[in-house]
TIPA-676650 format. One record per residue (C-alpha): residue number from 0; residue in one letter; x, y, z. Coordinates in Angstrom, 1 decimal. Last residue first. Layout:
N
<site n="NUM" res="A" X="X" Y="Y" Z="Z"/>
...
***
This chain:
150
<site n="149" res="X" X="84.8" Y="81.8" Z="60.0"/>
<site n="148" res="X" X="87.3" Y="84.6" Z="61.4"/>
<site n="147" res="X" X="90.5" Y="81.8" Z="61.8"/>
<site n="146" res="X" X="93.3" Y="84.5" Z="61.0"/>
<site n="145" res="X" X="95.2" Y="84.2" Z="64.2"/>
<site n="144" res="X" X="94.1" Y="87.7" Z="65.1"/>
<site n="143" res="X" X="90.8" Y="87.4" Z="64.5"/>
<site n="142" res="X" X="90.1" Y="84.0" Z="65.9"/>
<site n="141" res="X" X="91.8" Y="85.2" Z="69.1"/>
<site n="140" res="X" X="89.4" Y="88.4" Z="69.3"/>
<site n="139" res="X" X="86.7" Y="85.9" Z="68.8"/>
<site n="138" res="X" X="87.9" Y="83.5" Z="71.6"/>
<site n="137" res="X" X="88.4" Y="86.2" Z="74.1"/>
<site n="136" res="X" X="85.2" Y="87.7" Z="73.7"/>
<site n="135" res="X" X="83.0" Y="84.9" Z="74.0"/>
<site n="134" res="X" X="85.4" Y="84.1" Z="77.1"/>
<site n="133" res="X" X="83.9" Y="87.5" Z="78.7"/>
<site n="132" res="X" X="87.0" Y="89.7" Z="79.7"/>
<site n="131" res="X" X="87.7" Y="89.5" Z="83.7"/>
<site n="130" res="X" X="90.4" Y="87.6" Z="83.1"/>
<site n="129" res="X" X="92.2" Y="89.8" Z="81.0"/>
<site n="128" res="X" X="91.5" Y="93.4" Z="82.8"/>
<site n="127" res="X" X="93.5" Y="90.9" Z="86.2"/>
<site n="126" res="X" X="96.1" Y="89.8" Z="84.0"/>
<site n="125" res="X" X="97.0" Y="93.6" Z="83.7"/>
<site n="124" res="X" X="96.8" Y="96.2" Z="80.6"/>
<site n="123" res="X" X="93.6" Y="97.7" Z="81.4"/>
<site n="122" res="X" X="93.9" Y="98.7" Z="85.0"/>
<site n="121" res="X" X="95.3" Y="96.9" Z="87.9"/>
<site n="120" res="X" X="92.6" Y="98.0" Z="90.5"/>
<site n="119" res="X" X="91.5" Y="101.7" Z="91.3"/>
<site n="118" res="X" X="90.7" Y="101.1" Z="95.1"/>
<site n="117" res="X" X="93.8" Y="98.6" Z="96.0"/>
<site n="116" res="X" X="96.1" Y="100.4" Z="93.9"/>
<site n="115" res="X" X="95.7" Y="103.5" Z="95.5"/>
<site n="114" res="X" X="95.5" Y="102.0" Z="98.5"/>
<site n="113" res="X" X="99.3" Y="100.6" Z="97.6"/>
<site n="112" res="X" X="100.2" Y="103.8" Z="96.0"/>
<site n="111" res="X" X="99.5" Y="105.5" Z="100.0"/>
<site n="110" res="X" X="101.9" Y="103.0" Z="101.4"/>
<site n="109" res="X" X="104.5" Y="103.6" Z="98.9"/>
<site n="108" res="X" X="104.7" Y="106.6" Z="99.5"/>
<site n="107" res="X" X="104.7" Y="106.0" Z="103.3"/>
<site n="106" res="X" X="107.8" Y="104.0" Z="102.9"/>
<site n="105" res="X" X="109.6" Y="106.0" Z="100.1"/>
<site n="104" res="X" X="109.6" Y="108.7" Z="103.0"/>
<site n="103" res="X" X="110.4" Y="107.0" Z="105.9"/>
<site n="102" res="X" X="114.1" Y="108.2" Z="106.1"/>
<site n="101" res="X" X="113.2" Y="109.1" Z="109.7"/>
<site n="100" res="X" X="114.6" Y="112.9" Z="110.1"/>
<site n="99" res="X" X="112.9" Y="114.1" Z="106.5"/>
<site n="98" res="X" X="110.1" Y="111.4" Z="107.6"/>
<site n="97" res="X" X="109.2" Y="113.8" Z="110.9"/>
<site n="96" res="X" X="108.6" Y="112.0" Z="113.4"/>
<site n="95" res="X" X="111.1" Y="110.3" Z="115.5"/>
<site n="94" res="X" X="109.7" Y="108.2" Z="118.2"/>
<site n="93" res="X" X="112.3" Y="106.8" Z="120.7"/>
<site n="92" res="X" X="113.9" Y="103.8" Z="120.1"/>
<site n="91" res="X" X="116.1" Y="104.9" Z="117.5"/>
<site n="90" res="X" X="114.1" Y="102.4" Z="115.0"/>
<site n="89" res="X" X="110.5" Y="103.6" Z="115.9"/>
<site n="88" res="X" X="109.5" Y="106.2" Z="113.1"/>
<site n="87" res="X" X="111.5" Y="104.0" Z="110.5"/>
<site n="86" res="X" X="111.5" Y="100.4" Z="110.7"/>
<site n="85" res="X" X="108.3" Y="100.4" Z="113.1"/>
<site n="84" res="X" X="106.3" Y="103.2" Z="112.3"/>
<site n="83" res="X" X="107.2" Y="102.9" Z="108.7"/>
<site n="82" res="X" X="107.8" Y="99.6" Z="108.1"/>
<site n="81" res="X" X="104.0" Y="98.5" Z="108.9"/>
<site n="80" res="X" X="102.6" Y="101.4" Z="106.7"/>
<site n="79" res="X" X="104.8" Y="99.5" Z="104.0"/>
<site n="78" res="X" X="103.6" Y="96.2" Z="105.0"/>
<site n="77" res="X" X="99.8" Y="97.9" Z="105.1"/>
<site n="76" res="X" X="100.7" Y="98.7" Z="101.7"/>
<site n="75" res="X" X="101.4" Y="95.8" Z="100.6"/>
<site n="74" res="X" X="98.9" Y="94.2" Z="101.5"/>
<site n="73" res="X" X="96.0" Y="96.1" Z="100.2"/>
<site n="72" res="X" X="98.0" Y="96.0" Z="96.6"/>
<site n="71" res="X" X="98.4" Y="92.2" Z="96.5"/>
<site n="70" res="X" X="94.7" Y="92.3" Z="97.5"/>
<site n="69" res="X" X="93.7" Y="95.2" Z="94.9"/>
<site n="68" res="X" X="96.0" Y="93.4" Z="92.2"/>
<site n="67" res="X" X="95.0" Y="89.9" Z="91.8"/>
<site n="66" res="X" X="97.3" Y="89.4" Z="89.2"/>
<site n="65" res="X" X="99.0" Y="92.8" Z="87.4"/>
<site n="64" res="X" X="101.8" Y="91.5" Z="85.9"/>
<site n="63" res="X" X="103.9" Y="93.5" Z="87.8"/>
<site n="62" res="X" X="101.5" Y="93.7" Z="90.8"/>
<site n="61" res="X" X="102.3" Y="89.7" Z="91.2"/>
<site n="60" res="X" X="105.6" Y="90.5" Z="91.3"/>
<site n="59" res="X" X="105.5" Y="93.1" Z="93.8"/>
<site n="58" res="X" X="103.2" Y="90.3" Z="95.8"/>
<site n="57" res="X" X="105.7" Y="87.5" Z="95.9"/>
<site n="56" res="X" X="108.9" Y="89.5" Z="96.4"/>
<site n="55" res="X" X="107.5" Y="92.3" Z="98.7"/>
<site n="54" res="X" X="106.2" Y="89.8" Z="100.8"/>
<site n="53" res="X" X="109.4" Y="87.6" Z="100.8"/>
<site n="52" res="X" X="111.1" Y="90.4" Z="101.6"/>
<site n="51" res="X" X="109.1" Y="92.0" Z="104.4"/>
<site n="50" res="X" X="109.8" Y="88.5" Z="105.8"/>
<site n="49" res="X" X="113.2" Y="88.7" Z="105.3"/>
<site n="48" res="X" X="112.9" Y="91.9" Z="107.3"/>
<site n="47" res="X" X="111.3" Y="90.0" Z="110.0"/>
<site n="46" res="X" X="114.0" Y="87.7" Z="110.2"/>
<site n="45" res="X" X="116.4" Y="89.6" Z="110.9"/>
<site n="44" res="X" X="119.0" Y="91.1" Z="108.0"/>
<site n="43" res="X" X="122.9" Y="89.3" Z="107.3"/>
<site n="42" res="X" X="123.5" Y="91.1" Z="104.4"/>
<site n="41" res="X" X="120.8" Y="93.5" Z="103.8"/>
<site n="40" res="X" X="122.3" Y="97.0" Z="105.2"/>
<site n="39" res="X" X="125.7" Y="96.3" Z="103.2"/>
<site n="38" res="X" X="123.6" Y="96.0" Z="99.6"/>
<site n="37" res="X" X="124.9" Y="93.0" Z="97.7"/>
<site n="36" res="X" X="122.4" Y="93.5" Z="94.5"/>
<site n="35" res="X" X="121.1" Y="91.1" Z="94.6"/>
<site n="34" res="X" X="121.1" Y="89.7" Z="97.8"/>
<site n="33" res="X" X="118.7" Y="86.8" Z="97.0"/>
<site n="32" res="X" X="116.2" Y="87.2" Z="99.8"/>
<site n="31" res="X" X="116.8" Y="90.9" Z="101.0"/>
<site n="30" res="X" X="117.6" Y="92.2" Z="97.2"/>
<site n="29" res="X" X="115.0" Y="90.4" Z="95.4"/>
<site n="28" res="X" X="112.4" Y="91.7" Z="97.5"/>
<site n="27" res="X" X="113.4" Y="95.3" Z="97.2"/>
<site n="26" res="X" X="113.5" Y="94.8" Z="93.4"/>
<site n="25" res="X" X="110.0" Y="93.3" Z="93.7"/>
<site n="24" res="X" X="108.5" Y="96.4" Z="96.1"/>
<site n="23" res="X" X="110.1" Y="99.0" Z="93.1"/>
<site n="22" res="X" X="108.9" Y="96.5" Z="90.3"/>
<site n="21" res="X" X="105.2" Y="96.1" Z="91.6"/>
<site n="20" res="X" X="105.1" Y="99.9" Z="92.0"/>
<site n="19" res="X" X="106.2" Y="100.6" Z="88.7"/>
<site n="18" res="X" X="104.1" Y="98.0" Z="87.1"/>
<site n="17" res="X" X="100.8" Y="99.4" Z="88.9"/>
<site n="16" res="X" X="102.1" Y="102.9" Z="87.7"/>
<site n="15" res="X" X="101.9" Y="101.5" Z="84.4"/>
<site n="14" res="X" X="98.8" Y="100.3" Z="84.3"/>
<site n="13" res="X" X="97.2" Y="103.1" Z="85.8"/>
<site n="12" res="X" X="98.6" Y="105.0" Z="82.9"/>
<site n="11" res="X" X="96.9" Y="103.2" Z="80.7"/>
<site n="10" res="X" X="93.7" Y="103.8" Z="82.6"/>
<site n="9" res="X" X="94.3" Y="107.5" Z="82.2"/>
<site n="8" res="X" X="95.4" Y="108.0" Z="79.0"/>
<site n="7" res="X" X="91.7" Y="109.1" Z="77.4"/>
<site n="6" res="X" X="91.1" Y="111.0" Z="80.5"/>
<site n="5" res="X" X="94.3" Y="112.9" Z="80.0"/>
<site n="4" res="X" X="93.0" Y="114.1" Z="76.5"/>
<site n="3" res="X" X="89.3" Y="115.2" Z="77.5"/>
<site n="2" res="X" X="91.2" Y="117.2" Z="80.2"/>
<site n="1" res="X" X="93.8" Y="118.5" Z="78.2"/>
<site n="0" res="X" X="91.0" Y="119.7" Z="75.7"/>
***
């Protein structure tokens, strides 16, 4: 029964994680490029974290809407994988390991949601389920909902 019933929710759910994701990366974005909100440790950041920025701008708002998806997604989470090793694991000079110690953990979590993403797609309710809808389809559910069924 709870099995028959989270299988019905699953690909909705997929949705939504894709949005959370995209908005998590985005509000990153939004804060190194735009500072907003003025966090100390983005004020005046290096060029390769503006970078990271930009990326997690662009392509955390593309997974938003959910628009091309498994590349956005691909990317992403080699950027995170990226930041990891070198923002996190590295950034002492000498390797610290453990993410507890590093701070890494939202990193490699988000990482691993971005391969996620990248084999499961955008799910149902993304730009991506809406393009790939034959246009026969698209203009008869139109019809029907503005009334113009002939």
């Amino acid at each position: 029964m709870l099995d028959r019933f989270g299988a019905a929710y699953q690909p909705y759910v997929l949705s939504i994680f894709r949005f959370i994701i995209g908005l998590l990366l985005f509000q990153y974005g939004v804060a190194k490029i735009f500072k907003f909100p003025a966090l100390a440790y983005f004020a005046n950041p290096p060029p390769l974290i503006m970078t990271a920025g930009a990326l997690e701008l662009v392509l955390g708002g593309l997974l938003i809407i959910g628009l091309f998806t498994r590349i956005a997604a691909f990317i992403l989470s080699g950027e995170m994988a990226f930041a990891y090793f070198l923002g996190h694991m590295l950034k002492t000079g000498e390797p610290v390991l453990l993410p507890l110690n590093n701070g890494g953990t939202a990193a490699i979590l988000v990482c691993f949601a971005g391969l996620y993403l990248w084999t499961a797609g955008g799910g149902p309710l993304s730009v991506d389920a809406a393009l790939r809808k034959p246009a026969r389809l698209r203009h008869s559910a139109d019809a029907q909902y503005h009334g113009a069924a002939e």
